[in-house]
C-alpha positions, 0 to 999 in steps of 0.5 A, a space after each residue: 195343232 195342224 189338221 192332217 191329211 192323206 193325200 192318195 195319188 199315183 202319179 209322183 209328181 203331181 202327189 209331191 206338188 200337193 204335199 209340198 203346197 198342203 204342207 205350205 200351208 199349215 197341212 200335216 200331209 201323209 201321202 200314198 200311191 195306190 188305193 191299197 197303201 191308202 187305206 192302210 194309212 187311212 186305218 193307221 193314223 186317221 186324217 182330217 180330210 183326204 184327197 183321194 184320185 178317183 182312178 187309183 190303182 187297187 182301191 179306186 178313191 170311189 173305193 176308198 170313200 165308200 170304205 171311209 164312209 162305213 168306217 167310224 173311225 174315218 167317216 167324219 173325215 172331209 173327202 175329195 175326189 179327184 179325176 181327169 174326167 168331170 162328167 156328170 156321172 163321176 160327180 153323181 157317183 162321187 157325191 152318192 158315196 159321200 165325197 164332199 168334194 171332186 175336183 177335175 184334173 187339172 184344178 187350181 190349188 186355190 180350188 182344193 184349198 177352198 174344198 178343204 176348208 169347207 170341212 173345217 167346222 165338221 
């Protein structure tokens, strides 16, 4: 059975290239873009993991992890941030909300592939 995952982005291009790739390989990919729609398909069918833009309009992915990780229903579920800035102080806030992962934009799918399979045994 393949692992699922929601993928919140809002910039279209970029939120279809991730489908694309995570369907390629082996993903059930649900996509979402804003912060709002995000947690509605978070509560509806909840996902293995979740890569999440960090600056999503409505629910921020900060946002969206801290929801996942007080939901019971979502919290076990692998989490990566995403965001154009990588300063110390988003990967400090991402990791105090529980991300398991954040990645600056623009990254190497090899590097989110590597950030999703970390969680395989969660």
């Amino acid at each position: 059975m393949a692992r699922r995952v929601l993928v919140a982005e809002d910039e279209e291009p970029m939120r279809a290239a991730l489908a694309r790739l995570l369907a390629a390989a082996g993903w059930e990919v649900e996509t979402a873009d804003d912060g709002e729609a995000a947690l509605a398909a978070l509560r509806r069918a909840p996902p293995d993991c979740a890569v999440l833009d960090a600056m999503l309009a409505g629910r921020d992915g900060y946002d969206l992890c801290r929801a996942m990780r007080a939901d019971p229903t979502l919290a076990t579920a692998r989490i990566v941030l995403t965001s154009p800035r990588g300063r110390a102080v988003d990967r400090e806030k991402a990791r105090a909300l529980g991300a398991d992962a954040m990645l600056t934009k623009p990254f190497a799918f090899a590097d989110l592939e590597a950030a999703l399979a970390d969680g395989r045994s969660r």
